[in-house]
N, C-alpha and C positions, 0 to 999 in steps of 0.2 A: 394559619389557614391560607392556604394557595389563591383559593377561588374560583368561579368559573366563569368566563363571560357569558353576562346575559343574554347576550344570541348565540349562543354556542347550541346547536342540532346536535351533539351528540355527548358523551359522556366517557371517559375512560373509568374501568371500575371503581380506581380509586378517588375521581372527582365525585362520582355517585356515592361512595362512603364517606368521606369527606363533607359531601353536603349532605346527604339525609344522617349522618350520627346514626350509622348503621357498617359492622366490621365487612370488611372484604369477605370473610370467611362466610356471614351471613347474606348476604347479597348470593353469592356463590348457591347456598342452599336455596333460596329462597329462589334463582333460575333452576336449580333441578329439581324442585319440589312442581314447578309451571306456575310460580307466581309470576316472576318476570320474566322479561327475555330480551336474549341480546343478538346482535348480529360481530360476526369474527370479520377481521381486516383482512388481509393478505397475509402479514405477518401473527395469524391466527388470536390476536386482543381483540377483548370483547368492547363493543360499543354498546351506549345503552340512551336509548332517545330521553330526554328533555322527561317528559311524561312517566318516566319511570319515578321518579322521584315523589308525586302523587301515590302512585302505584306501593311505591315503598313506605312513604307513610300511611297508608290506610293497610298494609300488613300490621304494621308496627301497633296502629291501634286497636284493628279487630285481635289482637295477641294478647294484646291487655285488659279486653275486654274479656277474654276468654274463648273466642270462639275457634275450633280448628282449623286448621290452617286449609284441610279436604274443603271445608265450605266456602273460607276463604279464597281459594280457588275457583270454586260454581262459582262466585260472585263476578270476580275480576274476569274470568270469560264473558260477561255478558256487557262488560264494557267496551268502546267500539278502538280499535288499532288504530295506532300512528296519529292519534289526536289526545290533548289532556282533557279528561273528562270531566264532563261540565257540574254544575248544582244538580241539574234532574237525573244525570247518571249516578250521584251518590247519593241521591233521594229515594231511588228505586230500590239500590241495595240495601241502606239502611233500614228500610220499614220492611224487607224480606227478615231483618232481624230482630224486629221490634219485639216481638213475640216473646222468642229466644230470650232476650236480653230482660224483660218484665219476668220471668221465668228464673231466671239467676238472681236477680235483685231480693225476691219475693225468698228463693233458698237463703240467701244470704241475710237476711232480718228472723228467718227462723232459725239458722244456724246460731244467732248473735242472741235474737230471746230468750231459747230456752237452752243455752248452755251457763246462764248468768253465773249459776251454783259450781261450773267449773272450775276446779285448780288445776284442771292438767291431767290424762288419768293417770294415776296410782294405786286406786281408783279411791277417794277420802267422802265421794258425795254418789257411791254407788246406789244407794237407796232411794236419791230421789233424782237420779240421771239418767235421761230422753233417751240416752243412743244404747244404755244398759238393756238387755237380754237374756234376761234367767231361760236358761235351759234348752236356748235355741227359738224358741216358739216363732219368733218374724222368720226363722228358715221356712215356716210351712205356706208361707205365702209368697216366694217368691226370693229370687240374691239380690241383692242392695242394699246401699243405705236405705231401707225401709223410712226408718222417720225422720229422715232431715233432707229425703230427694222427694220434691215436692210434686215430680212427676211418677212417682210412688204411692206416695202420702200427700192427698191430698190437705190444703192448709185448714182446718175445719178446726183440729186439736195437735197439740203436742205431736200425740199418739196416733196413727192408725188405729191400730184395735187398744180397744181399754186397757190398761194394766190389770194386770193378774198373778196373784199369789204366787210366790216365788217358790213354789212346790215341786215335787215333783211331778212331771205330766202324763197323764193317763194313758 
């Protein structure tokens, strides 16, 4: 590792990958996507202020959190230029997600409960498996994962609607 001096104002791409553990190739998308941005030299290299580095790890984490990069974006716009943002700028955004984030967790525990009988499908546990759909019937309500998106399917049961005889339908 090269390093960068700690008062160093500005960043060559590859001190920014370098230090955030983030590929050049990445950083790259991540200025055409308007996550960051960089200002060109003369000799057209991009520099990247100090601040980007913040910038680039809170991509890194809202990615792993799962949330899209579209929103990721709304966020970091509402952060203020040419300064590293403080506790109460990453206070703001984070509880815009809090929601969100209580919302994945809550899928994620129902994903994990009622799949316990899963081996994988082939399908060996058709008979008593959550995401199974004789005959279509969750098509008449709507496309989705009906019962495991809990913006769908509310967490009340399993199931949205009851289970039903595996017949044919009227």
């Amino acid at each position: 590792m090269t390093g960068v001096a700690w008062n160093a104002k500005e960043l060559t791409v590859g001190q920014l990958a370098e230090r955030s553990g983030v590929a050049v190739s990445a950083l790259h998308f991540y200025e055409a996507k308007g996550l960051i941005t960089s200002r060109r030299t003369a000799g057209n290299q991009r520099r990247y202020t100090r601040d980007t580095l913040r910038r680039v790890a809170f991509v890194r984490l809202a990615q792993r959190l799962g949330i899209p990069l579209k929103t990721v974006r709304e966020a970091l716009a509402e952060l203020p230029e040419e300064r590293t943002p403080n506790r109460d700028d990453w206070a703001k955004l984070s509880s815009t997600w809090r929601a969100e984030l209580d919302d994945r967790i809550e899928q994620l525990q129902r994903l994990r409960d009622d799949l316990t009988d899963c081996i994988g499908c082939g399908c060996l546990s058709l008979d008593r498996c959550p995401v199974a759909n004789p005959h279509d019937r969750l098509g008449r309500e709507g496309p989705g994962a009906r019962r495991i998106d809990t913006r769908l399917c509310p967490p009340q049961s399993a199931y949205c609607s009851p289970p039903q005889p595996a017949g044919p339908t009227p």
